[in-house]
N, C-alpha and C positions, 0 to 999 in steps of 0.2 A: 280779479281772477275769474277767467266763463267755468265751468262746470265740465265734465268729459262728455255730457247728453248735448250741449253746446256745441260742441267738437263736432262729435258725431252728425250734427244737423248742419254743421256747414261744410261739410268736406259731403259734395253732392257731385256726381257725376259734371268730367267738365270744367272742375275746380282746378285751378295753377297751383300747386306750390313749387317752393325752392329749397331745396338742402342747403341748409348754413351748417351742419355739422353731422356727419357719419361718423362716428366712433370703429366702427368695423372695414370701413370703407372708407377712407378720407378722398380717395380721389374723386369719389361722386359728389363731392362737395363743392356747391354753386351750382348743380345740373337743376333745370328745370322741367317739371311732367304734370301732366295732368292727370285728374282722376279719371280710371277708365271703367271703372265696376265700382260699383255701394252694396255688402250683405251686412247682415246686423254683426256679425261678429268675425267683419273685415273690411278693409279696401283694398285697390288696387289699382297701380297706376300706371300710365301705357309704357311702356319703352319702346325709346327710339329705335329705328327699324336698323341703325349700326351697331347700334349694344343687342338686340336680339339673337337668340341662339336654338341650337334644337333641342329640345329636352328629351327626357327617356324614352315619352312612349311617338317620338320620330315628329312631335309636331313644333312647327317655330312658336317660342313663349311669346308672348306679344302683353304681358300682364307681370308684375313685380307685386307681390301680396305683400301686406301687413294687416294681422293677426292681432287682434285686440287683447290685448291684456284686462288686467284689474285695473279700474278706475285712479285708485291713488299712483298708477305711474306715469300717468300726465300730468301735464301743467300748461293753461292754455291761458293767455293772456293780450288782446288785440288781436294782431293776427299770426303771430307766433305760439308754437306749442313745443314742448318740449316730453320725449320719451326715455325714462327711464326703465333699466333693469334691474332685479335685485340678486346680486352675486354676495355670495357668504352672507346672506342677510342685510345686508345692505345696499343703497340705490345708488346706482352710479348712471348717468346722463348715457344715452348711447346713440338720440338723435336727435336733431332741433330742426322745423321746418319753418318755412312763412308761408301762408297762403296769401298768394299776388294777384 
């Protein structure tokens, strides 16, 4: 099992992954993106310019954020990771990536 500081160091601007599972979203499941921005306490990664939209303040989103949680809700192992959330205290899986 890598570490979440692991994680962190290889999803770099540029990086492929692929949803193997969206719990919220099953239909984005199999889509591929690249990483399009790296901050310490996020990524984000491009959408395709068919899935883009306008957001509030009138400009087209061209970025899809993920928001780093606490360490124990990952699980990173080769090049699959997996993210959990904790609902009633409990963690329940709500997305699985591969980086390709």
């Amino acid at each position: 099992m890598k570490t979440f500081a692991q994680l962190k160091g290889d999803l770099v601007k540029g990086t492929t992954i692929k949803t193997i599972y969206n719990h919220f979203r099953p239909e984005r499941n199999g889509e591929i993106r690249k990483v399009g921005k790296v901050q310490k306490n996020a990524i984000a990664f491009e959408i395709p310019k068919e899935q883009q939209v306008v957001g509030i303040w009138g400009q087209v989103q061209t970025l899809s954020w993920l928001w780093w949680t606490k360490a124990s809700n990952y699980e990173y192992e080769e090049n699959i990771f997996k993210i959990y959330d904790e609902v009633n205290g409990k963690k329940e899986l709500s997305f699985i990536y591969e980086i390709i």
